[in-house]
C-alpha positions, 0 to 999 in steps of 0.5 A: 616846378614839379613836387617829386613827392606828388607825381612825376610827369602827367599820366605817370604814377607818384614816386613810389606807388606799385607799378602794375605788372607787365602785360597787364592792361590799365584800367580806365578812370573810374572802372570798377576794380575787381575783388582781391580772390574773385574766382576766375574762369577755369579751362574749358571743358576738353569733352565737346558737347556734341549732340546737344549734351550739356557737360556741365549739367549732371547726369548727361552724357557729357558729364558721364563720360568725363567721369565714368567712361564711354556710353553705350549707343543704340547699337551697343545695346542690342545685343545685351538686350536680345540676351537678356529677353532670350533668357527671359524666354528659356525661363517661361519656356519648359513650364509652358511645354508640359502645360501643352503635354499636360492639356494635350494629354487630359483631353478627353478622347472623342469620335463621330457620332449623331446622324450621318457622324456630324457631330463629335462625341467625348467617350465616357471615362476617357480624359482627366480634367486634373491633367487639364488644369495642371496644364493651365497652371504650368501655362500660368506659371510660366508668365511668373518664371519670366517676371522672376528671371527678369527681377532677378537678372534685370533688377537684382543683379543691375542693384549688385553689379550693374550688370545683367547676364546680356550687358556682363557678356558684352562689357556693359554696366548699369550706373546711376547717372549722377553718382556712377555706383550701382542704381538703388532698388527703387530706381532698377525695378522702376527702369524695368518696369518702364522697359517692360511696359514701353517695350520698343518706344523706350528704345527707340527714344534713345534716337532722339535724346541727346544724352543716348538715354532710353525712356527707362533710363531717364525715369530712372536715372541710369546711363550705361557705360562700357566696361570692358569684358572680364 
């Protein structure tokens, strides 16, 4: 006769143990049994991970865009780009006209004059090298206003807002990859250092890299979002 204290039929649990809850599968004997708070797998991720974008990895594209907000593609970014190198030209552009006006008008007068007038005389007294070399230096200056136009509004304006003139216009923002506030100093004047001397090649990297990052970007560590316009 079977002792009720020691277990009813076989395969059945003694009198009075806990029965597992309903639904949930038992164990084999001998399986391991699980810690009691072991974590368990969240949902997944809602974002894909298209293009290869890891969104679990900080600072991909993926990751961005579930905390910071749509990226910008390689067309989002050509106009802001044409923006910004347009006032990087108006900057350089009046210093280098008067340094044209400048030489122009220092040049010494000059006609012909040797045998049979093949050859080019200056005449004496006519000309002002002063002229010419405050040309040169108005010239030279205007290579200085436009590394300051693109400090200022490249680096200085990007560590402030996020923002340049040609990304403000556009809905556009500059983030630190990883954090989403506005990049350091540091890492703004190394992104355009990269972008000035890559130039086209930091472009067009972002055709192949998963995250839609041009070599600028990824040196350093920056995404650029949508914002919307003011």
């Amino acid at each position: 006769m079977t002792d009720p204290t020691q277990g009813g039929l076989p395969g059945q649990p003694p009198q009075g143990a806990p029965m597992p809850p309903q639904g949930s599968p038992t164990p084999p004997p001998g399986a391991p049994t699980p810690p009691t708070g072991a974590p368990h797998p969240g949902p997944p991720s809602p974002y894909p991970a298209a293009g290869g974008s890891d969104p679990g990895r900080p600072g991909s594209r993926a990751w961005v865009e579930q905390r910071y907000g749509r990226t910008a593609g390689f067309g989002d970014r050509i106009l802001p780009g044409i923006i910004d190198s347009l006032l990087g030209m108006a900057a350089a552009f009046i210093p280098v006209i008067l340094g044209i006006v400048c030489i122009v008008a220092g040049m010494p007068d000059t006609y012909d004059c040797g045998v049979y007038y093949t050859r080019t005389c200056e005449v004496p007294g006519s000309g002002s090298g002063g002229l010419v070399g405050l040309g040169i230096l108005l010239i030279f200056l205007s290579f200085l206003a436009a590394i300051a136009m693109a400090a200022w509004n490249r680096v200085w304006r990007v560590t402030k807002t996020g923002q340049s003139i040609g990304k403000k216009v556009t809905g556009l923002k500059v983030i630190d990859a990883e954090s989403g506030k506005h990049p350091q100093l540091g890492p703004a004047a190394l992104r355009e250092l990269v972008h000035q001397v890559a130039g086209i090649i930091s472009w067009i990297w972002m055709l192949v890299d998963d995250d839609d990052r041009t070599l600028a970007d990824i040196v350093g560590k920056t995404h650029v979002v949508h914002v919307g316009k003011d």
